[in-house]
C-alpha positions, 0 to 999 in steps of 0.5 A, spaced: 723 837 485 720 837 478 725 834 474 724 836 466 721 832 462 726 829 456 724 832 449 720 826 445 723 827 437 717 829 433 718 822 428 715 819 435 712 823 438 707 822 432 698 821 431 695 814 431 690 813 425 685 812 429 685 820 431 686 823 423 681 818 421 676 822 426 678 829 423 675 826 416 670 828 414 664 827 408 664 833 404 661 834 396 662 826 396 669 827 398 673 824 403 676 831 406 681 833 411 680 840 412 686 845 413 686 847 420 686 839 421 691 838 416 696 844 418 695 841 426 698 835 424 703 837 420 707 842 426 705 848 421 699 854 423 693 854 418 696 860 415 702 859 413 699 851 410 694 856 406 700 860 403 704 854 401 697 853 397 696 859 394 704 859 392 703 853 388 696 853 387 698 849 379 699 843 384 692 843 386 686 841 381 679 841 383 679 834 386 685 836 390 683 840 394 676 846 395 674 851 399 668 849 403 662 854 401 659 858 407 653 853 408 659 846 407 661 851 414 655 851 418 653 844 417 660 842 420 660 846 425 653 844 427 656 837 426 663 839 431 667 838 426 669 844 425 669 850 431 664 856 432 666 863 429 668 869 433 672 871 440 678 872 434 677 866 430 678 865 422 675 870 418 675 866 410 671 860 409 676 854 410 680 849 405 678 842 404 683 837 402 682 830 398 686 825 400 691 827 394 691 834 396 693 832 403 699 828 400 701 834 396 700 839 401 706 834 405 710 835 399 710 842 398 711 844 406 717 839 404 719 838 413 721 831 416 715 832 420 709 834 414 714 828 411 712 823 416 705 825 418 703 825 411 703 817 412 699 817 417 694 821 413 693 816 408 693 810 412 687 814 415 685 815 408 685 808 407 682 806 414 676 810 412 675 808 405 675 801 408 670 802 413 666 805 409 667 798 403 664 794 409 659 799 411 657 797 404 658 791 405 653 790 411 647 793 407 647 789 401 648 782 406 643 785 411 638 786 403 639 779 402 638 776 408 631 782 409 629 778 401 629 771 405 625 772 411 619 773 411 615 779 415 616 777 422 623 780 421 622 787 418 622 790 425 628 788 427 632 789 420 628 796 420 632 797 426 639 795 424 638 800 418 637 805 424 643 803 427 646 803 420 644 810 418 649 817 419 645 821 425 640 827 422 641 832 427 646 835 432 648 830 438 647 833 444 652 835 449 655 830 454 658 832 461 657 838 465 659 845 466 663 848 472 661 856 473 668 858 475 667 861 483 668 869 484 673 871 489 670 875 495 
């Protein structure tokens, strides 16, 4: 017999870091989350996160927050950051929301769950902002390293600044499809 299963509170129930740093993304130089991201981490619809925004847009300067131009979309689509169009999805160009803007949106949603979460969303914030510290980091040691070695080294040091450089096309698609069997 199925048993019901007890309701978890929404403080516990919250994303680990990991998981919104992932929904960051670079856009204009900017570390941004986009709205859709931020309104699922929230507990609010998309809609109902942009209309808080228009409603308290004087909170809401250039740097807080953006609306991605029609190529900025493409290019995160094509990158999976962001979902394909059509079969009823959005129909306006979507908001990005820098880490300041993220925070802000927490404060004018003003409920217990955009309140924790918004804690969360700057410690991923933060996490990526280090990463990307240490990834700098890296490429001046491996400079220093590459000036005091001699040529010998250069295809191996070629290598690494291949690891090290962000993916330039589209990465293909892992696992497999089922076509769904018709019943006769």
């Amino acid at each position: 017999m199925n048993q019901p299963r007890p309701s978890v509170p929404q403080e516990t129930a919250l994303v680990p870091v990991e998981n919104i740093a992932a929904t960051i993304a670079l856009v204009r130089g900017q570390r941004v989350i986009l709205d859709s991201d931020l309104a699922r981490l929230y507990g609010v619809q998309t809609f109902r996160l942009n209309e808080a925004v228009k409603r308290n847009r004087d909170r809401f300067p250039q740097d807080f927050l953006f609306q991605l131009t029609a190529q900025e979309r493409a290019s995160l689509t094509s990158q999976s950051a962001i979902s394909k169009s059509g079969r009823g999805g959005r129909r306006t160009l979507p908001y990005a929301f820098t880490e300041h803007g993220a925070l802000m949106a927490a404060t004018i949603l003003n409920s217990p769950r955009a309140v924790a979460m918004s804690i969360y969303v700057i410690r991923a914030f933060v996490q990526f902002r280090q990463s990307l510290a240490s990834h700098a980091d890296l490429a001046r040691k491996l400079a220093a390293l590459e000036k005091k070695y001699d040529a010998q080294f250069k295809v191996v040091f070629d290598a690494i600044r291949r690891l090290m450089a962000p993916p330039t096309k589209p990465r293909r698609e892992i696992g497999f499809h089922t076509m769904k069997r018709q019943s006769v």
